[in-house]
C-alpha atoms as one frame of an Amber mdcrd trajectory, in Angstrom:
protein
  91.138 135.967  54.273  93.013 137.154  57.106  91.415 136.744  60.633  90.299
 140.374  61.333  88.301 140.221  57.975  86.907 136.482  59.569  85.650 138.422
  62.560  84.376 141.669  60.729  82.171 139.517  58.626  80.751 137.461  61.459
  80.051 140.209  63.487  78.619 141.689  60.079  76.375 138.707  59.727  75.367
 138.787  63.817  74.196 142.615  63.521  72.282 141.778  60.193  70.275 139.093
  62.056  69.666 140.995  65.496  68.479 143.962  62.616  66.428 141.246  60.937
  64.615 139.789  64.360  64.275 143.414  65.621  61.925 144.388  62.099  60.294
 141.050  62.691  59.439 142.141  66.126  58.084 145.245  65.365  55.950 143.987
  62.393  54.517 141.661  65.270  54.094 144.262  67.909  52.226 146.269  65.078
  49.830 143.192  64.600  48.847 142.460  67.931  48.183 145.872  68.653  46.521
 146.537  65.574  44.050 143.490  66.885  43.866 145.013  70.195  42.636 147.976
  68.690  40.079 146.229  66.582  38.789 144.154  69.685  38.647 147.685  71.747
  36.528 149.422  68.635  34.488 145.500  68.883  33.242 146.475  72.441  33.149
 149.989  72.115  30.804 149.788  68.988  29.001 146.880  70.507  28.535 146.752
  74.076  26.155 144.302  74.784  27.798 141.711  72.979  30.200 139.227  74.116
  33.316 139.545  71.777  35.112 136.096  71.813  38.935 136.216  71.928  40.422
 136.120  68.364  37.809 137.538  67.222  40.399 140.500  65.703  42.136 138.064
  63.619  38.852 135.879  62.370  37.605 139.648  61.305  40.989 140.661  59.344
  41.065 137.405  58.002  37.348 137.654  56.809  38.664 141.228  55.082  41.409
 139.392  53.500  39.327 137.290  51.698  36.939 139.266  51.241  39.737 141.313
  49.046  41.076 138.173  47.456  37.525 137.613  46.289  36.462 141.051  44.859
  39.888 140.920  43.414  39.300 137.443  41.488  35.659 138.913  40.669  37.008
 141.801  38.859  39.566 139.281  37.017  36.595 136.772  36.232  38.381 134.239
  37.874  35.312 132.480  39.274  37.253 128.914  40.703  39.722 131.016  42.900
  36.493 133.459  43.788  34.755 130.621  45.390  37.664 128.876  47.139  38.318
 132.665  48.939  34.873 132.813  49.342  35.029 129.810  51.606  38.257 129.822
  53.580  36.498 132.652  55.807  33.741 130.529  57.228  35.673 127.137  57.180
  38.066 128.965  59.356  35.286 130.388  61.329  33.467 127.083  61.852  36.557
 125.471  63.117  37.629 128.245  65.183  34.652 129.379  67.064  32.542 126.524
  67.154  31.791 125.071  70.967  31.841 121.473  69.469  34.934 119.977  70.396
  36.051 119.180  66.238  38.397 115.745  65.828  40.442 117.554  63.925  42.208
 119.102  66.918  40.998 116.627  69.288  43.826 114.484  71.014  47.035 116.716
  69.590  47.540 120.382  68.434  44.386 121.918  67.894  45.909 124.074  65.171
  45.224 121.029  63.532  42.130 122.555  61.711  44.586 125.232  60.034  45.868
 122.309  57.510  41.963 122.346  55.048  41.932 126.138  55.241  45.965 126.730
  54.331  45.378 123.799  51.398  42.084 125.272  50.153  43.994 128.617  50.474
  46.850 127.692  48.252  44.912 126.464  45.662  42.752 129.685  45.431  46.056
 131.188  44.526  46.464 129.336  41.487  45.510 131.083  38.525  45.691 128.504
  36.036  42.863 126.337  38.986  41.716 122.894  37.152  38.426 121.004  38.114
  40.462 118.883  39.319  42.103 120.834  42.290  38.694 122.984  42.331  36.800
 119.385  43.440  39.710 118.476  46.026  39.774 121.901  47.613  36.056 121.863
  47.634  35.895 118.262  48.718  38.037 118.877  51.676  36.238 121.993  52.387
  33.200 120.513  52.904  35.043 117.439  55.226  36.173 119.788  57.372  32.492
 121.505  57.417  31.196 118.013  58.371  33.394 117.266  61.299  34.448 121.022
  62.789  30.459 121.532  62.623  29.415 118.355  64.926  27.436 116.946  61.914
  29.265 113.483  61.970  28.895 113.633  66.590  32.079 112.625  67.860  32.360
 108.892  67.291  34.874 106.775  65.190  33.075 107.840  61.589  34.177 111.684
  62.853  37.836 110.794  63.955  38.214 108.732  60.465  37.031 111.769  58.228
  39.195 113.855  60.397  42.039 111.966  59.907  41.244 111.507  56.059  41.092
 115.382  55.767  44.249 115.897  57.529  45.653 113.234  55.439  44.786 115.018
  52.119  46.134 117.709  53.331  49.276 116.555  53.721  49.411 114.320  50.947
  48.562 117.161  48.567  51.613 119.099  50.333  53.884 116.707  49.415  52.635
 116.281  46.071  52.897 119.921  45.422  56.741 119.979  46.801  57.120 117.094
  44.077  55.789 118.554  41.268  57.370 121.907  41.851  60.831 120.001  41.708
  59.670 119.142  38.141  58.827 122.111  36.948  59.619 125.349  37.000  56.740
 126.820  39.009  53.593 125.181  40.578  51.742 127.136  38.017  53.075 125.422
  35.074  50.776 122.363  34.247  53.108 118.915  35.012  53.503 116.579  32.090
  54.569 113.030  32.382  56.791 111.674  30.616  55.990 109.774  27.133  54.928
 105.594  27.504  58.257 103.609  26.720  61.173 106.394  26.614
């Protein structure tokens, strides 16, 4: 490769990326002005109320499950129907609520995302067990416990919050593992046989 060819590509490369961050851009200036649009129709249908910020995003992501859902309905897929069914109000709870929640208490208080993207990603598998049905629903219901003030805000709060988080993060890792075994996350894991 000769030097000019060196520099074409590079440049190549740099005008791909700038075209790359420039779509990205856009798709995000079409978001947040698609949920400034939905918070202006908010208080122009309802005036008297007090819209809280975010509420734009809470409300598409409501939609989006609300799709997911019907969609899983019409499939009879009943376990991934339930866990969509959730995510909406767990996100809710933990977004809106006044209660400080200990799951965003002394660090990021994006914290609370970690349940709801978990309990998410196992309402996209199709082939759902009981077994990741009862963890998702499990940590769902954790996170329901602390975000909602249920457990106050003492040491028995901060431990479940931690536990959840935990989980979380636990089951990340043990998803990244078994989908270096396998060929997809979908396909069930086998161990191997006793002794060989």
């Amino acid at each position: 490769m000769s030097r000019r060819e060196i520099v074409v590509n590079a440049l190549l490369g740099l005008f791909l990326l700038l075209v790359f961050f420039v779509c990205l851009t856009a798709i995000g200036l079409v978001f947040l002005f698609g949920f400034i649009g939905l918070d202006w129709v908010a208080r122009r249908v309802f005036p008297g109320w007090i819209v809280p910020a975010g509420a734009s995003v809470f409300a598409a992501w409501v939609l989006l499950s609300l799709w997911y859902v019907i969609r899983d309905l019409r499939e009879k897929h009943w376990r991934n129907a339930l866990l969509f069914f959730v995510s909406a109000p767990l996100m809710g709870l933990a977004w809106f609520t006044p209660f400080h929640s200990s799951l965003g208490a002394k660090g990021n208080n994006l914290v609370f995302w970690f349940p709801v993207i978990v309990i998410i990603t196992i309402a996209g598998d199709k082939t759902l067990g009981w077994l990741k049905l009862s963890l998702a629903t499990a940590l769902g219901g954790a996170a329901v416990l602390v975000n909602s003030g249920l457990l106050g805000d003492g040491p028995l709060a901060h431990t479940v919050a931690n536990c959840v988080v935990a989980v979380a993060i636990a089951w990340w890792v043990a998803a990244f593992w078994i989908s270096r075994k396998t060929e997809s996350l979908d396909e069930p894991f086998i161990f191997p046989p006793v002794g060989g």
